[in-house]
C-alpha positions as CSV (number, residue, x, y, z in Angstrom):
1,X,-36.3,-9.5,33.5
2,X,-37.0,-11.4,36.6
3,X,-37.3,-15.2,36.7
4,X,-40.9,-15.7,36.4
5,X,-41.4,-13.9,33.3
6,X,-38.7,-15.6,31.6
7,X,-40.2,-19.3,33.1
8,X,-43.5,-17.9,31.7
9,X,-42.1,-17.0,28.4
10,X,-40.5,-20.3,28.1
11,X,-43.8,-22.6,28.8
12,X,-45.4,-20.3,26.6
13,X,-43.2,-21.0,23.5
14,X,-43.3,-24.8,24.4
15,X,-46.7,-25.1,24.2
16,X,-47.4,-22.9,21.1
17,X,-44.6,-24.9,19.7
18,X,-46.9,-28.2,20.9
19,X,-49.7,-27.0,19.9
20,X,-48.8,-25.7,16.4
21,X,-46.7,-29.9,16.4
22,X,-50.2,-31.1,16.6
23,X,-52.2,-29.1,14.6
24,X,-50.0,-27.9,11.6
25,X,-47.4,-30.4,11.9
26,X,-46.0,-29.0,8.6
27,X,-45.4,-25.5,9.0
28,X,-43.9,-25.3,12.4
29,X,-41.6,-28.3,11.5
30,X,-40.3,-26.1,8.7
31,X,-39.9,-23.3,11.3
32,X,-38.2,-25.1,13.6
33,X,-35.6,-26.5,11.1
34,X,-35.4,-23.0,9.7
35,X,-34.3,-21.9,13.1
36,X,-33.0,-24.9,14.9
37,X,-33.1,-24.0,18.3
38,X,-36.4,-26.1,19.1
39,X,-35.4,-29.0,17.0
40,X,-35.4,-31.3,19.8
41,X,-39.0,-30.9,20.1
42,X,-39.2,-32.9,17.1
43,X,-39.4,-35.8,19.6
44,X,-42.1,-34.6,21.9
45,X,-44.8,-37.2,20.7
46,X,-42.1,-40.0,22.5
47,X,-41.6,-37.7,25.5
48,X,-45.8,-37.6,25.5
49,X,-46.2,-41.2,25.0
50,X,-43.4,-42.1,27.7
51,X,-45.4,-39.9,30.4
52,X,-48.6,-40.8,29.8
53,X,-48.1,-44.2,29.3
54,X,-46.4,-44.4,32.6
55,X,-49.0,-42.4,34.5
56,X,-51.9,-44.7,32.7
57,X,-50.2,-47.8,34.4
58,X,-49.4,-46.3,37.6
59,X,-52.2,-43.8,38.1
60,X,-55.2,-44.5,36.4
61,X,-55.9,-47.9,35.8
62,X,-55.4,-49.3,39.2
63,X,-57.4,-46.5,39.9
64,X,-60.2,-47.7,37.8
65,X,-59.3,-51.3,37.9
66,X,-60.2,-50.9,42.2
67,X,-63.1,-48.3,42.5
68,X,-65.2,-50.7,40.1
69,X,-63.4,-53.9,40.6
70,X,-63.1,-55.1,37.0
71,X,-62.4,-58.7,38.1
72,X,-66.2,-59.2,39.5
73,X,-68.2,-56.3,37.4
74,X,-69.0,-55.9,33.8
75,X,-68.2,-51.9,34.0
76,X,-68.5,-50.6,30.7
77,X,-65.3,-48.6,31.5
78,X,-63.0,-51.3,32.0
79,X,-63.0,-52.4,28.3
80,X,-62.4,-49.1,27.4
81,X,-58.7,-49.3,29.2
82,X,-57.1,-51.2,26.4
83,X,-58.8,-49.6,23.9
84,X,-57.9,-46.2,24.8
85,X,-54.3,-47.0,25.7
86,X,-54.1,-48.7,22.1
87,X,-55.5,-46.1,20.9
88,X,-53.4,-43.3,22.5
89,X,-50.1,-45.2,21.8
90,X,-50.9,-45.9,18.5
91,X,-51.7,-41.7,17.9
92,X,-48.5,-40.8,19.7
93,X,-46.4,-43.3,17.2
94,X,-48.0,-42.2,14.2
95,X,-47.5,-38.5,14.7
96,X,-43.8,-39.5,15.9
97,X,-42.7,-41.0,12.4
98,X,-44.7,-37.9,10.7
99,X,-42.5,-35.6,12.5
100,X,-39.4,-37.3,11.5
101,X,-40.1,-37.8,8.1
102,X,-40.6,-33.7,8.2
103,X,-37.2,-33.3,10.1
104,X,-35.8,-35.6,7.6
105,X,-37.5,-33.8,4.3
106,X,-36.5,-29.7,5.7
107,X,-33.1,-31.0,7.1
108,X,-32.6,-32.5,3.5
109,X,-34.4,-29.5,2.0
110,X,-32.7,-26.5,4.0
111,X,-29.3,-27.8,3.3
């Protein structure tokens, strides 16, 4: 198997695995305690939060904050910064302690 299959493969798992994180939380934590080789995505929600919070502040508001110079417009846009920062940190925290109560409950459970 050459390399790019297997670097295909590999994103592809991740991001079922992501996907599945964020839209049955439930079921493919219980999978992934069952088979414990992907446990350590139990803590992708930080991993998400860390990168995007990071590129929010270095990429996108000085970004915004300069093409429409917040300081001397009212931009409609520029409010929205905190509250879709808020809003994104407070998603990525939430679904962080969900996870962890689930690793917590199968860990417990599966023992």
């Amino acid at each position: 198997m050459n390399k790019a299959r297997v670097v295909a493969s590999v994103l592809y798992s991740l991001a079922q695995i992501t996907f599945g994180l964020l839209v049955h939380p439930y079921q493919t934590m219980q999978s992934l305690v069952l088979d414990k080789v992907f446990v350590w995505m139990s803590l992708l929600p930080t991993l998400v939060l860390s990168l995007v919070t990071i590129s929010w502040r270095w990429g996108v508001v000085p970004v915004v904050r300069l093409v429409f110079s917040c300081q001397s417009t009212h931009f409609v846009g520029c409010n929205w910064l905190n509250f879709s920062s808020n809003w994104i940190t407070f998603f990525c925290i939430y679904w962080q302690i969900l996870l962890l109560y689930l690793l917590f409950r199968f860990s417990r459970a599966f023992k």
